[in-house]
N, C-alpha and C positions, 0 to 999 in steps of 0.2 A: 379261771382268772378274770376279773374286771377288765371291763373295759377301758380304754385310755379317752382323753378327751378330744382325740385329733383321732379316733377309730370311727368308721362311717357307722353308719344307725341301721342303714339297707345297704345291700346289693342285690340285682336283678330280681328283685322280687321279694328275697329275702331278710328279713328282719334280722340285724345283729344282734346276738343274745348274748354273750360275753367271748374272751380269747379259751381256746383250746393249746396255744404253743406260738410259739415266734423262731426265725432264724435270722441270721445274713441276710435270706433272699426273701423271704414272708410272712406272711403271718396266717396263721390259720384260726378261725371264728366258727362258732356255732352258733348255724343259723335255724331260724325259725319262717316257716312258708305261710302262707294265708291260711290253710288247711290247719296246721300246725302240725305237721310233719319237720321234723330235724335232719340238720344238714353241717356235713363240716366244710366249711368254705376256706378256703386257700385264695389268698390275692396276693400276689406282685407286689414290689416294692416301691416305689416310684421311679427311681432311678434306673431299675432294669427294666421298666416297660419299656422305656426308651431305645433300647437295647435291639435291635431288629435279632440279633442271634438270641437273643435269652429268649425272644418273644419265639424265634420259630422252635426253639428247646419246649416251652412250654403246650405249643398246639400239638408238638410231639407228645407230650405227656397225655395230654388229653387224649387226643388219637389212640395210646399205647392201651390207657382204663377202659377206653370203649371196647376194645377190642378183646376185653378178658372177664370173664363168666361164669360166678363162679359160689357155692358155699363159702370160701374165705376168702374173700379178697371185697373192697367197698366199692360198687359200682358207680359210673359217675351218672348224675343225674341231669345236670346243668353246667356252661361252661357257657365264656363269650371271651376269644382269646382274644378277639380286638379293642375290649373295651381299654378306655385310658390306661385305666391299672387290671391287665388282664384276672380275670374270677377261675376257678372251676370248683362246683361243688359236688361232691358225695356222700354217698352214705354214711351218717352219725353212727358209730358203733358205739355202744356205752359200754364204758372199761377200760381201765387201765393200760400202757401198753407194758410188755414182759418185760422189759429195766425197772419201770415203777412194782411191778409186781414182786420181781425178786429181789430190791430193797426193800419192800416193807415186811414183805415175808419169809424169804430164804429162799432157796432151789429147791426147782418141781420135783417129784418123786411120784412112783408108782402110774396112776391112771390119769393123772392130770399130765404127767412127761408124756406117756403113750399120746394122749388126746390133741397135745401143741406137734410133736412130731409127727403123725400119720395128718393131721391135718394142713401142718405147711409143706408136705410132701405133695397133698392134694391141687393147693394154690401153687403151686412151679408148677406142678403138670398143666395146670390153667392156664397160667402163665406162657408157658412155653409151648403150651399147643397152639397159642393165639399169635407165635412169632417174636415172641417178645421175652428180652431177658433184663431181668428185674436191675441189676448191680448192687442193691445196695439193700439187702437182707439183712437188717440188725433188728435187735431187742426191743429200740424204739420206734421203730416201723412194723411191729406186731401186737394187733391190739388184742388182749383175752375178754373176749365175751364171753356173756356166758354159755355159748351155746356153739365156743371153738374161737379158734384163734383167727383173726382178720389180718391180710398183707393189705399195707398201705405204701403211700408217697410211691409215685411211681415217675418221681420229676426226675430222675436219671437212667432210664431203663432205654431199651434200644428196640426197635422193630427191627425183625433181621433183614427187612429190604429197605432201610434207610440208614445208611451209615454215616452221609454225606456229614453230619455234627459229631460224627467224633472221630472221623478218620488225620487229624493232625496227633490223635493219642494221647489225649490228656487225659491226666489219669483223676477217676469219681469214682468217689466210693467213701468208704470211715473206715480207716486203718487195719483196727483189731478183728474187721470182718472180712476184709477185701482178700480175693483169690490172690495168687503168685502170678497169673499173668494179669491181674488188674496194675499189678506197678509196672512191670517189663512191656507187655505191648496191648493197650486199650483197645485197638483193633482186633486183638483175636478174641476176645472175652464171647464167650460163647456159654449157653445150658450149663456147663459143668461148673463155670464160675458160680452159679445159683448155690452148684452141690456143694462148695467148698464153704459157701458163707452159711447154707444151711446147718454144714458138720461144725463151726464155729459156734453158732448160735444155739445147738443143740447142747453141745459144750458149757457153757455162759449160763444156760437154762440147768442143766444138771447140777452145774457144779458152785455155780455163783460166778464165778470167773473163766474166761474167754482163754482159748489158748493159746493166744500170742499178747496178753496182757503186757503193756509198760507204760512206765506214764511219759516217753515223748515218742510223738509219731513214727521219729525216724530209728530207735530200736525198735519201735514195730514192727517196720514195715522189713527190718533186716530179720527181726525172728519170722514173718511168714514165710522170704523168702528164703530162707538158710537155716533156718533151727529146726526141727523136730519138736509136733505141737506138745502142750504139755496137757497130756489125758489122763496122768496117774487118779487123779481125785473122782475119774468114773469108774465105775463098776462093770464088771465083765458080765454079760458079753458085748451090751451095750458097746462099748472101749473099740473094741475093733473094728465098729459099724462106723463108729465116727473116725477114729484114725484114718480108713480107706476117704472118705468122703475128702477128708484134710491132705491126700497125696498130691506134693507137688505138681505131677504131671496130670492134668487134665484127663487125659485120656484113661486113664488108670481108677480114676472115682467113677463109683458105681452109679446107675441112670433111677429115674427116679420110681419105676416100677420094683425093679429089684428091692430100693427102700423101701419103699410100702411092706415088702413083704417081708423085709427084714425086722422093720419096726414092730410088724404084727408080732415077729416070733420072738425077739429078744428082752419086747416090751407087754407082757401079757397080764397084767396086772396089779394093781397098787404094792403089795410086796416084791415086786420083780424092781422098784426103782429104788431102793432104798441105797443112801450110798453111807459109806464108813464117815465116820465123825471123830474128830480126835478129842482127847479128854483131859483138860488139864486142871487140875481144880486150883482157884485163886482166889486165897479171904482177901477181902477190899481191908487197905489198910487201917489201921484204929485211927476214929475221928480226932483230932488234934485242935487247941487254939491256933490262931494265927503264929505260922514261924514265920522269920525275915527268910526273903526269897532276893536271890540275881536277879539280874534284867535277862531274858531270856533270847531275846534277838538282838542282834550286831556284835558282830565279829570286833575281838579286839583289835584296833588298828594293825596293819601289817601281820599281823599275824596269821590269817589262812589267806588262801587265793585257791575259789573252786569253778575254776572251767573245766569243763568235760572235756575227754575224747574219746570218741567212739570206734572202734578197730571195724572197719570195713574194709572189705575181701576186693581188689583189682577186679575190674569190668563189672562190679556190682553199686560203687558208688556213685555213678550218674544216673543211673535206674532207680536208685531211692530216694534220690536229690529231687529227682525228677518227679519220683510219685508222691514224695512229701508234700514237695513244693506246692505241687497241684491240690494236695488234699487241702494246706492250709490256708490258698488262695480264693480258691473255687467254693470251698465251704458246700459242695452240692447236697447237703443232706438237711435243708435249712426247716421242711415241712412238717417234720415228725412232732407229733406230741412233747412236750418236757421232756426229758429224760435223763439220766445220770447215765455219764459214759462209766457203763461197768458196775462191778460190782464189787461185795465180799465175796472170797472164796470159803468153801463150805466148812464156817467155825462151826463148833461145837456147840450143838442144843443142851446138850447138858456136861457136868461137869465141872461149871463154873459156878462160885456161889451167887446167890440171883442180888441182884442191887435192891436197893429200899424201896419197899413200897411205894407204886403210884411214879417209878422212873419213866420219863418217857426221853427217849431223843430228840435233839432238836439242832439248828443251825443260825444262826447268825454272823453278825461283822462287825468287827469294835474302830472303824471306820465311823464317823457320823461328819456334822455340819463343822465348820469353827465358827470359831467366833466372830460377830460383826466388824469388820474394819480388818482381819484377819487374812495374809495372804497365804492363802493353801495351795499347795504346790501338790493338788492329785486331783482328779474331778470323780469324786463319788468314791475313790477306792483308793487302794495301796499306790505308790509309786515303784516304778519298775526298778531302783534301786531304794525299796523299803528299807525304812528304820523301825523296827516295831520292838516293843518292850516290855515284858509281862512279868508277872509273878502269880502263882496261886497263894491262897490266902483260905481260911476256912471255908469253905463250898462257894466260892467263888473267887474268879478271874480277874487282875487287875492289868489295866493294861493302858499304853501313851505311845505316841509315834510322830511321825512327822505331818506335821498340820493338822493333829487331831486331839484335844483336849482329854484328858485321864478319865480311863470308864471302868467303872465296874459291871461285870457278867454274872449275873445266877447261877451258880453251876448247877442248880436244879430243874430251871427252868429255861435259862440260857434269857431272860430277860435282860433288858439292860436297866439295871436297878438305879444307875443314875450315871449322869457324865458332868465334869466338873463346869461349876455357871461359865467361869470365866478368866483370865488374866488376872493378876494382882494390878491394883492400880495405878497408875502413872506408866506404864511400860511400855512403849511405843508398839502398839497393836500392826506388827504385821508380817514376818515369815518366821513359823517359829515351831521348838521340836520339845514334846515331852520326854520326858526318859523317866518310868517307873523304876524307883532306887531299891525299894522293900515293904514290908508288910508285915506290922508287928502287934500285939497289945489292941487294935480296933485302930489302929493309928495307919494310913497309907500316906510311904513320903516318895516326892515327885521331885525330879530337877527342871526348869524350862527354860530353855534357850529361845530369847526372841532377839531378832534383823529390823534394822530398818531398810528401805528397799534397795537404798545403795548400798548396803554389805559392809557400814562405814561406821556403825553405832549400834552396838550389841551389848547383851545384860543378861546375865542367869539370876534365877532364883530357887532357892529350897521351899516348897512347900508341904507342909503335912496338911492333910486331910482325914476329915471324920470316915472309917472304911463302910459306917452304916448308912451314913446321908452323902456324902462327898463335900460338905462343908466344910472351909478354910480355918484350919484350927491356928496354923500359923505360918508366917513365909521366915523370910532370911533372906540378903540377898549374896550372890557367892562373886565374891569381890577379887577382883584382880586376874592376871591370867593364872591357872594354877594350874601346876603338870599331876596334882592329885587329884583323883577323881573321887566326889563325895559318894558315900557308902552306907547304907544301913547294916549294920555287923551287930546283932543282937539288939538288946533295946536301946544303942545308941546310933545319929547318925553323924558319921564321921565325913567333916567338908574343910576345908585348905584357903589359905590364902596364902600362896607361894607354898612353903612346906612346913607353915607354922599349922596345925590340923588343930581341929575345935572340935570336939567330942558335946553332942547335945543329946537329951533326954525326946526320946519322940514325944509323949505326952504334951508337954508343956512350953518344950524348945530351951530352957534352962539347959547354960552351960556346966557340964560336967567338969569340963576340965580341958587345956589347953598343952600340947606339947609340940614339938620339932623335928621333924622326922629329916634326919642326918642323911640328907640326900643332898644333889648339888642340879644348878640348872639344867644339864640335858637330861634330866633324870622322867622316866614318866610310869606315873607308878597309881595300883590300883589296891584295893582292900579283898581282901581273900578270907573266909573264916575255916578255919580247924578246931574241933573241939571246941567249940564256945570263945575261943581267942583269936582277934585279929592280928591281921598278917598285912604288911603293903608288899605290895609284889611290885619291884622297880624295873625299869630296865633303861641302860642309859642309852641315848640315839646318838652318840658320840662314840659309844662302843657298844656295838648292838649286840655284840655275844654276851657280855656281860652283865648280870642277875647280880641281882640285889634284895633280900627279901627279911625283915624287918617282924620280927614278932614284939606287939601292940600289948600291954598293960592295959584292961577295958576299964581298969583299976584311977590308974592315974595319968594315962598315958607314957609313960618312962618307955622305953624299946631296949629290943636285943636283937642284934645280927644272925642270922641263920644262914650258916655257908649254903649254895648254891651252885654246884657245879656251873661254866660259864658255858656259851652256847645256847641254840634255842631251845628251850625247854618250856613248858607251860603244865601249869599247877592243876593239878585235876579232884583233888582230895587227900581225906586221910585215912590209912588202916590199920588199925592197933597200936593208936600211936603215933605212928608215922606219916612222914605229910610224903605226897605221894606224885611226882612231875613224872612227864614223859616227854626224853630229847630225843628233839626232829633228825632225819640223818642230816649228813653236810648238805649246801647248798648244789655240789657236785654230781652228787649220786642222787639225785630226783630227776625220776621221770615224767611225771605228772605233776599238772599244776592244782595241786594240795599236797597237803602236809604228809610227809611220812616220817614215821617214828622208828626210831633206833632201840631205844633202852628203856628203860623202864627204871626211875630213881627213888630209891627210899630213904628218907634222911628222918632222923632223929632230930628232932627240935631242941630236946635239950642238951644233948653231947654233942651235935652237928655229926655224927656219923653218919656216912653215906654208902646206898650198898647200891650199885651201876649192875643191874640184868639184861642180857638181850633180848628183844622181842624179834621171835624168827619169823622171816618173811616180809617186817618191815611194812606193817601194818598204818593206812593212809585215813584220810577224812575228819569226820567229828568223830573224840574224844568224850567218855564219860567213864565213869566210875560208879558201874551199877549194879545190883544186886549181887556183887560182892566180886566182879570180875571187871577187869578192863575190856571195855567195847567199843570198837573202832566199827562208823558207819562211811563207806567211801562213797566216792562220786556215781560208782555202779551200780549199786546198789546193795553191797554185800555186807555184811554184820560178820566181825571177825571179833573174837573173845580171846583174852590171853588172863594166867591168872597173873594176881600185884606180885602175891609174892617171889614167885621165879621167873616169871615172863614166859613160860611154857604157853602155846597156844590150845586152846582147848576147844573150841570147834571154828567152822568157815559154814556161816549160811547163807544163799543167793536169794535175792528178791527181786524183785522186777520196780523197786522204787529209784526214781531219776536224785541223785543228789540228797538225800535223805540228810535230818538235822541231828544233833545228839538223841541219842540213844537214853531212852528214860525206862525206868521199874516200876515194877508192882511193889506194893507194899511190902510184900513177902520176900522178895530179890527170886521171885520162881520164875519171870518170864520179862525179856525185854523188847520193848514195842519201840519204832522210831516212824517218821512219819515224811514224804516229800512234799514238795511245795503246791504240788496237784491237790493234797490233802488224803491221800493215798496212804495206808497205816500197814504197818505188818510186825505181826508178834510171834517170838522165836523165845522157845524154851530155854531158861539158862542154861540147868542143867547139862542138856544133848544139842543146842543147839537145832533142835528140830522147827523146822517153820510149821507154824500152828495156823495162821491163818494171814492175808491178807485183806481190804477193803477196798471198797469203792473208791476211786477220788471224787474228792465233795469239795476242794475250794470252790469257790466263783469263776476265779481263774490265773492262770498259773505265771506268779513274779520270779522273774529267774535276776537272780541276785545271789552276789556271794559275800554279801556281808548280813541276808537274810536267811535263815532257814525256817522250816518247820519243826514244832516242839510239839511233845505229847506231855499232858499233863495227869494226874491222879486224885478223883475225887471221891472219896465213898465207895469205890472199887469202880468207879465207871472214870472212862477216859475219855479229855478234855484237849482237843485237837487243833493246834493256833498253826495255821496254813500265813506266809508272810504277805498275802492280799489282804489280810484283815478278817477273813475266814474261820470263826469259830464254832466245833460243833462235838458232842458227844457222842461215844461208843458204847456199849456194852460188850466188852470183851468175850461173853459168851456168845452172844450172839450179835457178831458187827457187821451180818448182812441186812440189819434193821436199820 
């Protein structure tokens, strides 16, 4: 990585050559000596030099490297713990560390497993014959050289005759690696915690994924200490070498000779690592023009509310409070190389059909600058209560939010092909929210809401945009208060002033056609499309059980009534015909805060018949209607499928994703992927409901919001992954440990 322009040029002798990794607490540089000999150099941050305990944490560090010797591990070479911004340097190892490794190329097997396991077997015996225990064994504190694997950052490890800095038992370490007594009591961590984060990491290396994987700390830290790790995705006999290593009781994991000599025999060859792969094959769906898309993020007003809760066991939730707390305060793991926490679990090398030629993966953020004179209300990123608003569009992402002007994303390159110049003119430049409406024809139309700073003098506008250059093809302004929300519903966009609706041509902005939607002031009502025909979907806030939902003429505008049973209900699609809601149970019988579903409505549009199903179990979360089955993703993570037409449920699959967003298809309706706000993906067979793989989380970092989610999208057979930080990045569902 470059240098920054406030990054020193020297240290003690050494020449700064660029950044190797940054944390919380440091940074680490490679340096260059007068000889020109290479060095990774670790410095302090300014503020904790200051620090007399960090500074004596850190001459412990030093102290701990000197004292260990060894083929894997990076010796130090230079250190001066008292300088201003305390240094220590070591040995440069060139190579990746095992996080970067098994993203770019999947989980070890055979000779190359053997080579990383008998060798960090080697470094703990090192390690721990020197009196010293490491704590904090993960992926991104293991570099692969070429000539074996290297343990690094040894800024939290323990000399076993200095306890004096951590005998208050705060707990250090990273979550999905830390022993069972690294959360319960810091003080005892002893050699065998090494062995449990070793069986962890050996785990993570085989298989892509750790096995106490989630994406918030605090189910973590409750799966190592109470679940049973998950090793079905190794292979025997391997499996049982690591299960033992992963026993809660310390005493009970095996020492690190017995591995050695276990690894020799379980691991004896490049065909001895091979592990199963599941095989599902999926044509990427037929290229299409631009169809009108939703806005993909924010909750309809009042309509969901997703706060979690977590079921913790008596005399266990202060011990996790506790070891969370510490983890996310402490941050002690700040020195390690880059790294992505985690991984894909071992998807399928083949089976999938291969994407287009010359795809490659890539990550970006539809976050940028605003506008001059513009007050933005985020610094550089998402707001922790995001508005973000997307639609896909022909191979590529269109997307508007709060304080960030309308962008388009390459879905092939993930480029950002262009972001809109500016504001229409005259419109008081200064807090204000895009909202992508749809995407039609080459034509992309936008709504923006701009404030002046008193919150006293407000103005929206419609604009359409060129989708190839993002040039202002034409605005509109949307006048008066209006409880209808403007709509792209095929290649018209439908906008209100009160509830007189004006129907316009995207191209041009030419009036279509003008009608009255027989609604009354508490009314608030949105556009829905079934079959090529618009629908406003009302609901009055004077009686909030009662639906009102309006089938639209895209003809001339004239409406017709469509009975709507009353109660909460929300429109989710249509099947054969029929348009297709699912009602919430009563307000009574919720346990949780989100939504649960009772029934399952199929009403006939043109008879108004209506057939009321139950959905058993009473199925909670985001809602979708996808590859041909209803899929409910809740706050735990679980993917629950029911079919439309009987409400019969058809399978229950467990993920380890935190609040996961609706649930999106493949082309084919063969396999449903949904995604958490970490950036975290997991895709599950329609059919069997089988969990086929999980991924990495790849946000930036993680906006917990319930009126934001994470969406997955579909491009060319490869998927297109909007995290509500701003976080956009692609998969190849064959292989999404790339």
């Amino acid at each position: 990585m470059p240098l920054h322009k406030d990054d020193p040029k020297a240290l003690g002798g050494y020449r700064i050559v660029d950044r190797l990794g940054a944390g919380g607490m440091g940074v680490v540089y490679r340096g260059r000596s007068r000889s020109g000999r290479e060095v990774a150099v670790k410095v302090v941050h300014a503020q904790y030099a200051e620090d007399p305990v960090f500074r004596a944490r850190f001459r412990q560090e030093i102290e701990a490297v000197r004292k260990v010797s060894g083929a894997f591990t990076a010796p130090v070479v230079d250190a001066d713990p008292e300088a201003v911004r305390p240094w220590m340097a070591t040995q440069y190892v060139s190579g990746p560390t095992l996080s970067a490794r098994i993203r770019d190329h999947g989980p070890l097997r055979g000779a190359e497993l053997r080579r990383l396991a008998l060798g960090l077997v080697e470094a703990l015996r090192e390690i721990h014959r020197a009196g010293v225990v490491h704590r904090d064994l993960k992926p991104g504190n293991v570099l692969m050289a070429h000539d074996g694997p290297r343990v690094i950052d040894f800024g939290i490890s323990r000399a076993a005759e200095n306890q004096t800095l951590t005998e208050t038992g705060k707990m250090i370490g990273t979550p999905p690696f830390m022993s069972p007594e690294q959360f319960s009591d810091a003080r005892s961590v002893g050699p065998a915690s090494d062995v449990f984060s070793l069986g962890a990491l050996l785990v993570f290396a085989a298989t892509g994924r750790g096995p106490f994987d989630a994406d918030s700390p605090y189910l973590t830290a409750w799966r190592v200490m109470q679940e049973e790790p998950k090793v079905e995705a190794v292979a025997e006999p391997l499996r049982t070498v690591l299960t033992r290593c992963l026993a809660k009781d310390a005493g009970s994991r095996p020492g690190l000779e017995e591995l050695a000599e276990e690894f020799a025999r379980v691991l004896p060859g490049p065909a001895a690592g091979d592990m199963e792969t599941v095989s599902l094959r999926l044509p990427p769906p037929p290229a299409t023009d631009d169809e009108p898309g939703r806005p993909t993020m924010g909750a309809r007003p009042g309509r969901r509310s997703r706060l979690r809760r977590w079921p913790v066991a008596a005399g266990t939730a202060g011990v996790l409070a506790l070891a969370v707390t510490g983890y996310l305060l402490l941050d002690l793991t700040p020195f390690s190389r880059t790294e992505e926490s985690g991984s894909a679990t071992g998807g399928p090398s083949v089976g999938w059909d291969p994407l287009p030629g010359g795809w490659k993966p890539w990550q970006t953020s539809v976050y940028g600058a605003a506008v001059t004179g513009v007050k933005k209300p985020l610094g550089g990123g998402a707001p922790d209560n995001a508005s973000l608003s997307c639609v896909m569009g022909k191979s590529a992402l269109y997307c508007g939010g709060d304080g960030t002007l309308p962008v388009r994303v390459d879905g092939a390159s993930g480029r950002i092909a262009w972001r809109a110049e500016s504001l229409p003119p005259g419109l008081p430049q200064m807090r204000f929210n895009s909202r992508v409406l749809g995407v039609h024809d080459g034509v992309l139309v936008v709504s923006e809401f701009v404030m002046n700073k008193a919150g006293n003098d407000q103005s929206a506008t419609a604009l359409a945009l060129d989708t190839a250059t993002g040039k202002l093809l034409w605005s509109r302004p949307l006048r008066g208060t209006s409880s209808v929300e403007p709509a792209v519903v095929g290649d018209l966009l439908l906008t209100a002033d009160g509830y007189r609706v004006t129907a316009r041509e995207l191209r041009g902005g030419a009036v279509r056609w003008t009608a009255t939607v027989p609604a009354k002031s508490t009314y608030s009502c949105e556009f829905q499309e079934a079959d090529g025909v618009p629908y406003a979907d009302c609901t009055d806030a004077g009686t909030p059980s009662r639906n009102v939902f309006y089938a639209v003429d895209p003809a001339d505008g004239s409406t017709r009534k469509v009975s709507v049973p009353d109660g909460d209900v929300d429109y989710v699609g249509s099947v054969d015909g029929d348009l297709v809601f699912v009602a919430q149970v009563p307000r009574g019988e919720r346990t949780f805060d989100e939504s649960a579903y009772g029934e399952v409505l199929l009403i006939d549009p043109g008879t108004g018949a209506v057939r009321k199903l139950k959905l058993p179990g009473s199925p909670r979360g985001q809602v979708a209607l996808v590859g041909g089955v209803l899929c409910f993703a809740n706050s735990r993570g679980q993917l629950v499928a029911h079919a439309p037409g009987t409400g019969k449920r058809l399978w229950q699959t467990a993920t380890t994703l935190q609040q996961p967003g609706r649930p999106a298809a493949d082309g084919q309706g063969r396999a449903v992927f949904a995604a958490s706000a970490s950036g975290r993906v997991a895709a599950v067979d329609v059919g069997t409901g089988e969990l086929l793989w999980e991924s990495a989380a790849r946000a930036d970092r993680v906006v917990a919001s319930g009126y934001a989610t994470a969406r997955v999208f579909l491009d060319e057979g490869a998927l297109i992954v909007l995290s509500p930080d701003g976080t956009v990045f692609t998969l190849d569902p064959g292989h999404p440990d790339k």
